[in-house]
ChimeraX commands (.cxc) that place a marker at each C-alpha (Angstrom):
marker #1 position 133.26,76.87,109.02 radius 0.5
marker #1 position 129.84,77.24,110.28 radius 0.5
marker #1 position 130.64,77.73,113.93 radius 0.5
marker #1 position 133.13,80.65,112.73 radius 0.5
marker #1 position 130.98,82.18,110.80 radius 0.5
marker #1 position 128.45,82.36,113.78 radius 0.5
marker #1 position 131.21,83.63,116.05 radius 0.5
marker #1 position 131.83,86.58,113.65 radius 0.5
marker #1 position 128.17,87.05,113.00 radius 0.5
marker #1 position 127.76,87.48,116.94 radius 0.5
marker #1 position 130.91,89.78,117.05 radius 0.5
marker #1 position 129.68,91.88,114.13 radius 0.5
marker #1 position 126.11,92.23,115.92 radius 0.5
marker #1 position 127.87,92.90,119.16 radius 0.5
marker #1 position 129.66,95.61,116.98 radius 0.5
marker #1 position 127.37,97.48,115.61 radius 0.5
marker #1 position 125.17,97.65,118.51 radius 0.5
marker #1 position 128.43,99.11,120.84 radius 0.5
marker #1 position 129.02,101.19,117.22 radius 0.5
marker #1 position 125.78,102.71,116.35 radius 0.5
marker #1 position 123.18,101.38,119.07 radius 0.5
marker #1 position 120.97,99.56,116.48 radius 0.5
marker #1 position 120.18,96.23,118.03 radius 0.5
marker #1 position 119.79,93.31,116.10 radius 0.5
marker #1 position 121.67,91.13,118.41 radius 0.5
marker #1 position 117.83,89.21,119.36 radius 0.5
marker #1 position 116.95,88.52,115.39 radius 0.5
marker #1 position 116.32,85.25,114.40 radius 0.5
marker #1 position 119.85,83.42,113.94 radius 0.5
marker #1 position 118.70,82.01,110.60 radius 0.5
marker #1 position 117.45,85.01,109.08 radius 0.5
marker #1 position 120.23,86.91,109.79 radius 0.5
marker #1 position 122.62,84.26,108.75 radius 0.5
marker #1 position 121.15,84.78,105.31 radius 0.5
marker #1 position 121.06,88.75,105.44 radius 0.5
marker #1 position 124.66,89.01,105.94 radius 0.5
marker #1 position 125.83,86.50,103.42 radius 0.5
marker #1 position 123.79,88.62,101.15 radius 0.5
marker #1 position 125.73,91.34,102.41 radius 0.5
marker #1 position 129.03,89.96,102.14 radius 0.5
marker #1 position 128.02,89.11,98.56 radius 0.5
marker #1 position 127.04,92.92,97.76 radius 0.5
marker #1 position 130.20,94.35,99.16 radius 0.5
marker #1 position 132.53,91.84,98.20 radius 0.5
marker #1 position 133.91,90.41,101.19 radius 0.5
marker #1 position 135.01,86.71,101.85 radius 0.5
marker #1 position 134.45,87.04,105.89 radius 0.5
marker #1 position 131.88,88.75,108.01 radius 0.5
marker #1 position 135.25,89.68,109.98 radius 0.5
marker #1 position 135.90,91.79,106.36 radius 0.5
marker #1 position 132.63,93.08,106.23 radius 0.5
marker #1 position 132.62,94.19,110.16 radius 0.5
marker #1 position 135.60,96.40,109.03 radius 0.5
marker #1 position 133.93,98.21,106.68 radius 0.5
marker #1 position 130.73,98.31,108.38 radius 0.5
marker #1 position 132.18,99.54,112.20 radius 0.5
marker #1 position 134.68,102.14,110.31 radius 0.5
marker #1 position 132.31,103.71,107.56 radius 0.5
marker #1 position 129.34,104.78,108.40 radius 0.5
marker #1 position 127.88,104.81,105.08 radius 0.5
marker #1 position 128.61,100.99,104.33 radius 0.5
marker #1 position 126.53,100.55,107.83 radius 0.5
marker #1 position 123.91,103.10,106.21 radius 0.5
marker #1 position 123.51,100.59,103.40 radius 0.5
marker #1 position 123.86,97.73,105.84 radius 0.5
marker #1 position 120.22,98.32,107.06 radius 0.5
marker #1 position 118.82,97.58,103.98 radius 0.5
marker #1 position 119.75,94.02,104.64 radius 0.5
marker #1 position 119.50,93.70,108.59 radius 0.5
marker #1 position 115.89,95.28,108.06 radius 0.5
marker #1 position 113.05,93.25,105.79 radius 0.5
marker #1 position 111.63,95.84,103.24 radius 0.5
marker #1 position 109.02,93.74,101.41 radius 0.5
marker #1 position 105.16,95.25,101.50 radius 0.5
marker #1 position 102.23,96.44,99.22 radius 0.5
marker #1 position 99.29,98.63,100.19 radius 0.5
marker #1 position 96.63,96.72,101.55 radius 0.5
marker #1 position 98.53,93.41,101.81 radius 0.5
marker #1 position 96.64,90.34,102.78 radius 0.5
marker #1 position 93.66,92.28,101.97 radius 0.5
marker #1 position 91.25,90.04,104.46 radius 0.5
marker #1 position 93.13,91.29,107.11 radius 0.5
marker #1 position 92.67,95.33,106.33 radius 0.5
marker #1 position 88.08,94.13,106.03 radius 0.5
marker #1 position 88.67,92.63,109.13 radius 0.5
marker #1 position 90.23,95.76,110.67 radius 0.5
marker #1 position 87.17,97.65,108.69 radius 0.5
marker #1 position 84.53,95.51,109.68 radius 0.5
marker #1 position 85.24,94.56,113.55 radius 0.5
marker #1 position 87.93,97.44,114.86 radius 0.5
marker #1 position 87.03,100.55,113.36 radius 0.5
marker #1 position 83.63,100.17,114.25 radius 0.5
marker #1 position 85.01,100.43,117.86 radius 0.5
marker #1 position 87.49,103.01,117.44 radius 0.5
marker #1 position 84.42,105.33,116.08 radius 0.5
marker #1 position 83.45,105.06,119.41 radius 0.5
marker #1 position 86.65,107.61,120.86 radius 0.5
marker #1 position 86.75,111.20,120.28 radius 0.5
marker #1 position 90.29,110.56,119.22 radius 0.5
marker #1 position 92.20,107.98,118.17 radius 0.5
marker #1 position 95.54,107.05,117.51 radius 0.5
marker #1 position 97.30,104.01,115.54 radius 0.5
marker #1 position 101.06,102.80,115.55 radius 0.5
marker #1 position 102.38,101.14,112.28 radius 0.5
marker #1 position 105.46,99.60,114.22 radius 0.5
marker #1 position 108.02,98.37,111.77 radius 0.5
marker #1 position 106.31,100.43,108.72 radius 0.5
marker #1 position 109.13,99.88,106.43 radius 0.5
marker #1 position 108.54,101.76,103.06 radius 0.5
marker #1 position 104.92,103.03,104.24 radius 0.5
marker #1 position 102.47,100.88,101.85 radius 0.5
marker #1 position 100.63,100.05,105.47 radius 0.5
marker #1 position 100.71,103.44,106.80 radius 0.5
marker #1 position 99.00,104.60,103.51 radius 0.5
marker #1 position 96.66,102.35,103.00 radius 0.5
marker #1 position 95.42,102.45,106.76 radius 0.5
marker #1 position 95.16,106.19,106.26 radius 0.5
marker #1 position 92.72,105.68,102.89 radius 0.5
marker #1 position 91.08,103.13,105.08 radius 0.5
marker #1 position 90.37,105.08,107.73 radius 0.5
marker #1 position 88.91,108.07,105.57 radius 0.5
marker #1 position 86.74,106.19,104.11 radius 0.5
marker #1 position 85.35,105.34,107.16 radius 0.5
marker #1 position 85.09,109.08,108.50 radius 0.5
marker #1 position 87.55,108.65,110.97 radius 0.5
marker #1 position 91.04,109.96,109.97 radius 0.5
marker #1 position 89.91,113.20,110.74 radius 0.5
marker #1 position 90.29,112.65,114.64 radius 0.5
marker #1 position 93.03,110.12,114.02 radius 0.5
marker #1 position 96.53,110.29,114.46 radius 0.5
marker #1 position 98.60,107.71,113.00 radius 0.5
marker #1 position 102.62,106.67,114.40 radius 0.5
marker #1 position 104.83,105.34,111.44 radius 0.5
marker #1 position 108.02,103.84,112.83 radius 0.5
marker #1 position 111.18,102.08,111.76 radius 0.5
marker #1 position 114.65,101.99,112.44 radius 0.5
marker #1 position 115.33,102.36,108.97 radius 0.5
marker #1 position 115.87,105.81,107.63 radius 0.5
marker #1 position 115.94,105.12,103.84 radius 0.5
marker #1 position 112.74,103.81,104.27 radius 0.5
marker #1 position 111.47,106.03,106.35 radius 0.5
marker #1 position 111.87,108.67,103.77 radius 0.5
marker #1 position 110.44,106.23,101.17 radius 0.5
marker #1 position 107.72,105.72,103.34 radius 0.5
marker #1 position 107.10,109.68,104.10 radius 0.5
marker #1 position 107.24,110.73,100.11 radius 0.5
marker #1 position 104.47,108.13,99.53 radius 0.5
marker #1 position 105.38,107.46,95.52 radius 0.5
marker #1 position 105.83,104.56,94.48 radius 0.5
marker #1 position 106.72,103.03,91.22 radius 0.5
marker #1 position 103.48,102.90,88.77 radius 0.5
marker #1 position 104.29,99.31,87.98 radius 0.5
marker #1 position 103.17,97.87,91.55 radius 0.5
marker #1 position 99.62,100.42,91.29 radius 0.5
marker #1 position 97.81,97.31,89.88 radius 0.5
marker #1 position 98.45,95.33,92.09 radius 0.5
marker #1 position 97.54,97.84,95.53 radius 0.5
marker #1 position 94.22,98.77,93.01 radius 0.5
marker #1 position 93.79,94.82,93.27 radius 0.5
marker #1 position 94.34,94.88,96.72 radius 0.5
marker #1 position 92.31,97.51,97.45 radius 0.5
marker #1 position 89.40,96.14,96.27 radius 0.5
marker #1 position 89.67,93.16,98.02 radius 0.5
marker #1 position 90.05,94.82,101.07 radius 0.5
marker #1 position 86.62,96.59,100.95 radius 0.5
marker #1 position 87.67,99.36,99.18 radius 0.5
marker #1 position 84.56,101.90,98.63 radius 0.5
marker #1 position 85.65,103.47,95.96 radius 0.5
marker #1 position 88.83,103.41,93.74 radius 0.5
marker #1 position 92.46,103.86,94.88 radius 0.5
marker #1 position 93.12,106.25,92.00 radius 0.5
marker #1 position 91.01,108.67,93.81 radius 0.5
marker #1 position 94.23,108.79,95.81 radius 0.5
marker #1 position 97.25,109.63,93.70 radius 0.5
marker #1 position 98.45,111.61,91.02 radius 0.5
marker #1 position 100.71,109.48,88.50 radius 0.5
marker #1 position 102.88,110.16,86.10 radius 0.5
marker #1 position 104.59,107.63,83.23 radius 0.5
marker #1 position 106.78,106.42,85.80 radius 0.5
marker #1 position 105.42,106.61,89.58 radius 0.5
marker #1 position 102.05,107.43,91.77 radius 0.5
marker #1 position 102.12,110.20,94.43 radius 0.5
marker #1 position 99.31,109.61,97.34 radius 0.5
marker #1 position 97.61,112.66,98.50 radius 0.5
marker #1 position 99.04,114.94,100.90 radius 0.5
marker #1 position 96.56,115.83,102.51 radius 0.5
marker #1 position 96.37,111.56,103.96 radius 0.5
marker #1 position 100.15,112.55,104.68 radius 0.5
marker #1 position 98.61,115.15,107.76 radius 0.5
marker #1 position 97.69,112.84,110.08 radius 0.5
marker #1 position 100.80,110.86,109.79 radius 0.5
marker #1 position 104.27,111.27,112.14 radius 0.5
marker #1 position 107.13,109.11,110.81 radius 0.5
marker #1 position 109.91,108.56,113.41 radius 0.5
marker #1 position 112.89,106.50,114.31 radius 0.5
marker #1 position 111.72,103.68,116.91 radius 0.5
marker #1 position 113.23,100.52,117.58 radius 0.5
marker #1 position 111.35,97.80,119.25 radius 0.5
marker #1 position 114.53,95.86,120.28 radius 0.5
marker #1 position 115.62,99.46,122.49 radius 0.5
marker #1 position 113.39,102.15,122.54 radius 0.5
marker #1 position 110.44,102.37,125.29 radius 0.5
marker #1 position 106.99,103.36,124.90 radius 0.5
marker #1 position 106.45,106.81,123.47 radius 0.5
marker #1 position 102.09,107.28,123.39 radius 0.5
marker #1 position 98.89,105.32,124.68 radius 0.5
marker #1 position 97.55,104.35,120.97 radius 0.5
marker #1 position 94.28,102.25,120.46 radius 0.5
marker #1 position 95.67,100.30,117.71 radius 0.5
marker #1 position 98.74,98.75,117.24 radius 0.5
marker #1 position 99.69,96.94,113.36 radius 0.5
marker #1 position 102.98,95.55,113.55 radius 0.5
marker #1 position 102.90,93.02,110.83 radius 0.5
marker #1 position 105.70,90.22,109.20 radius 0.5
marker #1 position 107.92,91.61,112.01 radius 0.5
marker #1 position 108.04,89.19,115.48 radius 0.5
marker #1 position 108.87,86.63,112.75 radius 0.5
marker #1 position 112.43,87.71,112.75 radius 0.5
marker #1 position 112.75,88.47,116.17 radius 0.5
marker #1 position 113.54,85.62,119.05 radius 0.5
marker #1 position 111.78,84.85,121.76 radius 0.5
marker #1 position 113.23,87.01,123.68 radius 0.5
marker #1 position 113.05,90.34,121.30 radius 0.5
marker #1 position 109.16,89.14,120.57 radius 0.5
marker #1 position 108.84,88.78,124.46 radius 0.5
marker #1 position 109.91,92.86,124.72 radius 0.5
marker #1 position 108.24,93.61,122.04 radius 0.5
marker #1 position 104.52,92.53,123.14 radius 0.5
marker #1 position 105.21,93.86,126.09 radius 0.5
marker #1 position 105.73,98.23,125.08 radius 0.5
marker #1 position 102.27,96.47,123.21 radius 0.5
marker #1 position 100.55,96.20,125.93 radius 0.5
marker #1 position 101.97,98.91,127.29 radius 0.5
marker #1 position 100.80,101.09,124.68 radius 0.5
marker #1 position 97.77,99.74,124.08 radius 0.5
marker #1 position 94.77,101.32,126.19 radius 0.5
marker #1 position 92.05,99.22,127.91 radius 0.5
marker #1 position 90.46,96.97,125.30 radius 0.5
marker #1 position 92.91,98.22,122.61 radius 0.5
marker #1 position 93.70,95.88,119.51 radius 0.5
marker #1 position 96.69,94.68,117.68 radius 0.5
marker #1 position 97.36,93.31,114.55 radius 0.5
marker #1 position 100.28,90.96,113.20 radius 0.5
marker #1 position 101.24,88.86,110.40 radius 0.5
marker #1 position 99.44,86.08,109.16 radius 0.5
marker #1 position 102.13,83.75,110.29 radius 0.5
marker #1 position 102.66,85.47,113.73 radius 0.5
marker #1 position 100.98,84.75,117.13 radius 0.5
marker #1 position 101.11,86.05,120.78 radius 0.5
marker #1 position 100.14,82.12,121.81 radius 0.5
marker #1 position 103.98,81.60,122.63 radius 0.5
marker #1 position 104.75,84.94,123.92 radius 0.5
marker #1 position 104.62,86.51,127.59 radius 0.5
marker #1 position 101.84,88.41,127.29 radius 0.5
marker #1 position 99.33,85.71,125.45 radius 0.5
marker #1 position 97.04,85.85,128.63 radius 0.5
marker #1 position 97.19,89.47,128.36 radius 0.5
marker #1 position 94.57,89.61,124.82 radius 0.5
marker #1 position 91.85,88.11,123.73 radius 0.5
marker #1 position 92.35,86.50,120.40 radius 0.5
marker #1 position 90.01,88.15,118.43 radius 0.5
marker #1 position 90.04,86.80,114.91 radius 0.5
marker #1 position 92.42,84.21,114.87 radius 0.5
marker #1 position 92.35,83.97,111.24 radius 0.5
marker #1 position 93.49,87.54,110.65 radius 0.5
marker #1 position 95.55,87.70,113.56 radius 0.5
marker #1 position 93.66,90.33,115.82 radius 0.5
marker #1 position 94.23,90.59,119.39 radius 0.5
marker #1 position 92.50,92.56,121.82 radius 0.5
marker #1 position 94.24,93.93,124.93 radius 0.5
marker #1 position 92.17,92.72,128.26 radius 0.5
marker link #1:1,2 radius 0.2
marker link #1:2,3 radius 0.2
marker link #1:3,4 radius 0.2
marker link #1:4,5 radius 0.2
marker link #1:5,6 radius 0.2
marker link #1:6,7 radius 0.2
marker link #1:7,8 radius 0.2
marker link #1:8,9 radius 0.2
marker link #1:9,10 radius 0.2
marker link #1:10,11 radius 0.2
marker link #1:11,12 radius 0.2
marker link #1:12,13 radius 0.2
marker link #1:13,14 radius 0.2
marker link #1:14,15 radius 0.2
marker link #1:15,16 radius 0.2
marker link #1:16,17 radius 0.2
marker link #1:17,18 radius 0.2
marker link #1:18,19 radius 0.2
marker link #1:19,20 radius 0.2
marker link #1:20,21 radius 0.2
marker link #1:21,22 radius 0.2
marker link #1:22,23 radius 0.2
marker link #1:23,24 radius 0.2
marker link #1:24,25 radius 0.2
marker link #1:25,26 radius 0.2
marker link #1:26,27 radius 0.2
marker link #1:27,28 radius 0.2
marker link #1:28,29 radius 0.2
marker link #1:29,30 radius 0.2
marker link #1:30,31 radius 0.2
marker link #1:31,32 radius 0.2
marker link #1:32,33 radius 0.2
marker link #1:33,34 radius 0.2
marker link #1:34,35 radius 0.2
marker link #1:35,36 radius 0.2
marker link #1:36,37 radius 0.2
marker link #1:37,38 radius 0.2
marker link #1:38,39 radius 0.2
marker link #1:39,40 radius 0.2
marker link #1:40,41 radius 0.2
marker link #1:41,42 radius 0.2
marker link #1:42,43 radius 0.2
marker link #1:43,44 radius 0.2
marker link #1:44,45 radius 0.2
marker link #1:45,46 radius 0.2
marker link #1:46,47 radius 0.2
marker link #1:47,48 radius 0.2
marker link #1:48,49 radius 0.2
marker link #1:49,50 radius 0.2
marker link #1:50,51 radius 0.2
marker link #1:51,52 radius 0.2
marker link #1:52,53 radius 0.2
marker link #1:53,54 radius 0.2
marker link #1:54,55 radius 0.2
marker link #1:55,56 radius 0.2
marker link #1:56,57 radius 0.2
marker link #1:57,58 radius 0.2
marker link #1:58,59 radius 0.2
marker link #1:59,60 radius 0.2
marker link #1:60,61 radius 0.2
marker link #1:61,62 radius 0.2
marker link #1:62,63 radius 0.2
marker link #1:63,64 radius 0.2
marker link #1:64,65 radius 0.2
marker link #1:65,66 radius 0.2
marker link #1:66,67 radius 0.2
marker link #1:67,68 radius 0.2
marker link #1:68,69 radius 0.2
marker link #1:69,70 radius 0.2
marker link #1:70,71 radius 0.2
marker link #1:71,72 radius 0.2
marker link #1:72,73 radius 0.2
marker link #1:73,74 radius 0.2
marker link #1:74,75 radius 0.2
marker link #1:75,76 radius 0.2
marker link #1:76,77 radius 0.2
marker link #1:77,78 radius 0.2
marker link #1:78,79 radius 0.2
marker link #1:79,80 radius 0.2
marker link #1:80,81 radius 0.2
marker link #1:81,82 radius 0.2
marker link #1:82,83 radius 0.2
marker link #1:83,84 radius 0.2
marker link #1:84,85 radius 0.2
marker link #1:85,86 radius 0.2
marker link #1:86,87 radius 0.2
marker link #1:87,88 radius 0.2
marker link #1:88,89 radius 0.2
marker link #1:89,90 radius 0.2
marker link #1:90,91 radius 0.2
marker link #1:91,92 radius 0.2
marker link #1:92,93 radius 0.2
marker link #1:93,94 radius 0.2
marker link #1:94,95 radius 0.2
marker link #1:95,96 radius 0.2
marker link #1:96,97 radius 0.2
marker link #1:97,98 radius 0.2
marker link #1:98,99 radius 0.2
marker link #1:99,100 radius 0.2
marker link #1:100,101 radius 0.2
marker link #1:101,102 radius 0.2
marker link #1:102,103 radius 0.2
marker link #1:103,104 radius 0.2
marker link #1:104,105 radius 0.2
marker link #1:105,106 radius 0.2
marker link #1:106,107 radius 0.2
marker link #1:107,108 radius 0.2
marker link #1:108,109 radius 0.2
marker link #1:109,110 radius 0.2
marker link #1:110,111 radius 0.2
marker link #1:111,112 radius 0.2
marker link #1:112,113 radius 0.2
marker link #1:113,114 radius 0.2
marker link #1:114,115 radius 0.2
marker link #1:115,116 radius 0.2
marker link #1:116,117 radius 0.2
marker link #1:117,118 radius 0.2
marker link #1:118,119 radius 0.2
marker link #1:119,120 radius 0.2
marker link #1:120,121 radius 0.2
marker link #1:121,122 radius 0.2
marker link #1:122,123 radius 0.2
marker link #1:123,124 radius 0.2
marker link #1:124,125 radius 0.2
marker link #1:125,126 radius 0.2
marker link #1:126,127 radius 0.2
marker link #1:127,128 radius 0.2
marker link #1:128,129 radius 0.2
marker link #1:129,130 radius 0.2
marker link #1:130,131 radius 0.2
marker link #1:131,132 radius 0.2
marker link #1:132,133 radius 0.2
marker link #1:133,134 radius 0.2
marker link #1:134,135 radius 0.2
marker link #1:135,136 radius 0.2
marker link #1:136,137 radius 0.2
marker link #1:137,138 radius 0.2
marker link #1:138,139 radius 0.2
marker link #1:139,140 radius 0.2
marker link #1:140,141 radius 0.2
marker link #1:141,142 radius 0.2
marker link #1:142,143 radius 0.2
marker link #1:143,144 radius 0.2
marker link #1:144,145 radius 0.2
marker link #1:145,146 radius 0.2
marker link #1:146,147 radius 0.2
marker link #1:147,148 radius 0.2
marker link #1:148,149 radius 0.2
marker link #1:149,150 radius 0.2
marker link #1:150,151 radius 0.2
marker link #1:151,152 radius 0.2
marker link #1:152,153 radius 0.2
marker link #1:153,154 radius 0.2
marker link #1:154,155 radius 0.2
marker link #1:155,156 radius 0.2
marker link #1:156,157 radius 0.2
marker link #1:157,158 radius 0.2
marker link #1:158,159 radius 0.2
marker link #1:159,160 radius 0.2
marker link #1:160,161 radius 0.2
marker link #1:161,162 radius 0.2
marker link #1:162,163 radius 0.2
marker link #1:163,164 radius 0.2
marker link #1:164,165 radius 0.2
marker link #1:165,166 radius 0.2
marker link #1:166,167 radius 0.2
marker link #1:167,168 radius 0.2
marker link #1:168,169 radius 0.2
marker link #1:169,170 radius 0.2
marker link #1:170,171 radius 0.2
marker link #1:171,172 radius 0.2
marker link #1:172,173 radius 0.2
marker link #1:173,174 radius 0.2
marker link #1:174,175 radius 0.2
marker link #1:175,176 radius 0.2
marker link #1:176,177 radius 0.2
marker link #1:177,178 radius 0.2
marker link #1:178,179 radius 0.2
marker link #1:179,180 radius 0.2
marker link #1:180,181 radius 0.2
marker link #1:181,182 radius 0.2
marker link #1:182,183 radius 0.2
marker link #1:183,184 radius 0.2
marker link #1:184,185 radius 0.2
marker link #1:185,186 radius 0.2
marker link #1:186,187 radius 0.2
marker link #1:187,188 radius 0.2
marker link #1:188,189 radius 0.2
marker link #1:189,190 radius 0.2
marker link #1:190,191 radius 0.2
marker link #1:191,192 radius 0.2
marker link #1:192,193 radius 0.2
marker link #1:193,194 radius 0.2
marker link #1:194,195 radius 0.2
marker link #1:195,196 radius 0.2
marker link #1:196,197 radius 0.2
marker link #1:197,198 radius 0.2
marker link #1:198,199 radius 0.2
marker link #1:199,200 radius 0.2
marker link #1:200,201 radius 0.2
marker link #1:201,202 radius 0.2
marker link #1:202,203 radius 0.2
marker link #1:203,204 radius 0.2
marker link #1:204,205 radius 0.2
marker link #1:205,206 radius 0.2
marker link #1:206,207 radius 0.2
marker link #1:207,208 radius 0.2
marker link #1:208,209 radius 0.2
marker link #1:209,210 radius 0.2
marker link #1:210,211 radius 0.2
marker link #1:211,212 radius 0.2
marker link #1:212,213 radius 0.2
marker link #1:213,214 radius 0.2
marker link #1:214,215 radius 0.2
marker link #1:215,216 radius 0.2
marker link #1:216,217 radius 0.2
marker link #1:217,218 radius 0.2
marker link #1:218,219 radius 0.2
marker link #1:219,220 radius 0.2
marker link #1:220,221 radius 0.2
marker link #1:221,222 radius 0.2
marker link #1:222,223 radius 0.2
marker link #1:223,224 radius 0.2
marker link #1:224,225 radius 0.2
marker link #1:225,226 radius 0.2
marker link #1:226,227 radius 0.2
marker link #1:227,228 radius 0.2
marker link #1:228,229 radius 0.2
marker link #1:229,230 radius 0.2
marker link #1:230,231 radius 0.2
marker link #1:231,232 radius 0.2
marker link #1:232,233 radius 0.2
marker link #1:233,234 radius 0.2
marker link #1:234,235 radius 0.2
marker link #1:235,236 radius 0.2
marker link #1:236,237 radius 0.2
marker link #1:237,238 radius 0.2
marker link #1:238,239 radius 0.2
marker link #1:239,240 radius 0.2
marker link #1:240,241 radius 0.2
marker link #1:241,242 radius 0.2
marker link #1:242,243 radius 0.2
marker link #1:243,244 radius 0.2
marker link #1:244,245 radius 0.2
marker link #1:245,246 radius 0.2
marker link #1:246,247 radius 0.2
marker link #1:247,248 radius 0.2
marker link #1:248,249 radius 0.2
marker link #1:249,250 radius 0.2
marker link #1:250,251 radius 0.2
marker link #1:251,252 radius 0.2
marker link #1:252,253 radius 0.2
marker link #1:253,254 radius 0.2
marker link #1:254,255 radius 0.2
marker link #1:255,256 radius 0.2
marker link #1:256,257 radius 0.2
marker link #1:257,258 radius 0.2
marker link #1:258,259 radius 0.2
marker link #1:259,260 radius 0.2
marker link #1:260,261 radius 0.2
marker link #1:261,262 radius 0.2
marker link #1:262,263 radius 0.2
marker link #1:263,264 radius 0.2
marker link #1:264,265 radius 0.2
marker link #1:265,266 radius 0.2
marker link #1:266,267 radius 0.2
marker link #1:267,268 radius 0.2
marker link #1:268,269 radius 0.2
marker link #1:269,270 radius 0.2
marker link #1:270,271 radius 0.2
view
């Protein structure tokens, strides 16, 4: 049964790449395994087979689809070591540009993009700073955009926060009501949320700093190999990028292509 239900999984991949152009045909094998048995679960369907036919002929079951083909799991200022080691060693260098710009790749529901925003107003530089949010999801991205989330995670963020050098308090940053916590507009200004997908898309700007974090880690070796390459393609001279505390570039293409800046945090500087 298990080498069918990899044969469908590749024909349902294949499908809604040739379908919709959304490539997830170089995920992990394993992770996806598990996405679409959740998937089969949620809509009720005994065989991928099944669930291809609803997914290649409705466009709205594929809409709902990307919620499980895409990871949405983040909260501002997670791993909060990693945002004082992007205050304490990067931005210092980025205040040295007249202008800087940042990709979030793989933002997801925008707790990153946020809290690199508050970050870098703290530190006097969003001003001059233009930050790329992108994902291939659009639910998220709209999530992400709107910038409210539900009051019950703002304890944990104000936790975070703190712990990631915070100089002040996150409230100064939202409005709330009983239920959720809008962030400021005005953060919102220096922020362009767009489609991008690292698995087809090419590079679209020369950025100084790249966080694309608790991504590679579904991605094979081939789909991390593309995407540290638009990395370093992005990246300018001496640029830096950030991952997720269980990723690394040591196995990838383009490892001689950075310095490994703070291996603890994951921090990589292009050479």
């Amino acid at each position: 049964m298990d080498a069918i239900f990899d044969i469908e999984l590749k024909l349902l991949l294949e499908g809604v790449y040739l379908r919709y152009q959304h490539d997830f045909r170089g995920y992990a094998v394993s992770s996806m395994r598990r996405r679409v048995q959740q998937a089969m679960d949620h809509f009720g369907c005994a065989t991928i087979s099944q669930l291809q036919e609803k997914v290649l002929h409705q466009p709205a079951v594929f809409a709902q689809m990307l919620q499980f083909f895409t990871v949405q799991v983040s909260e501002m200022f997670r791993d909060p070591s990693y945002f004082r080691a992007l205050r304490e060693t990067v931005v210092p260098v980025l205040k040295t540009y007249p202008s800087v710009k940042v990709w979030v790749a793989g933002c997801s529901s925008g707790e990153e993009v946020w809290s690199l925003a508050i970050l870098l107003r703290e530190e006097d530089l969003l001003s001059r700073t233009l930050i790329y949010a992108t994902d291939i999801n659009p639910d998220a991205l709209r999530t992400a955009e709107a910038g409210i989330y539900p009051l019950d995670r703002i304890a944990q963020f104000s936790k975070n926060y703190r712990a990631a050098g915070g100089t002040g308090s996150l409230s100064d940053y939202y409005t709330s009501n009983l239920h959720d916590a809008r962030f400021d507009r005005s953060l919102r200004e220096h922020v362009v949320f767009a489609d991008h997908s690292l698995a087809t898309d090419t590079v679209f700007s020369e950025v100084h700093l790249i966080s694309c974090r608790n991504v590679l880690i579904y991605f094979n070796r081939e789909l991390q190999n593309r995407a540290t390459a638009l990395f370093h393609e992005a990246l300018v001279r001496r640029g830096f990028l950030g991952l997720g505390a269980k990723e690394s570039l040591r196995y990838t293409e383009q490892s001689a292509q950075f310095l490994e800046l703070d291996r603890d945090e994951r921090i990589y500087q292009r050479i």
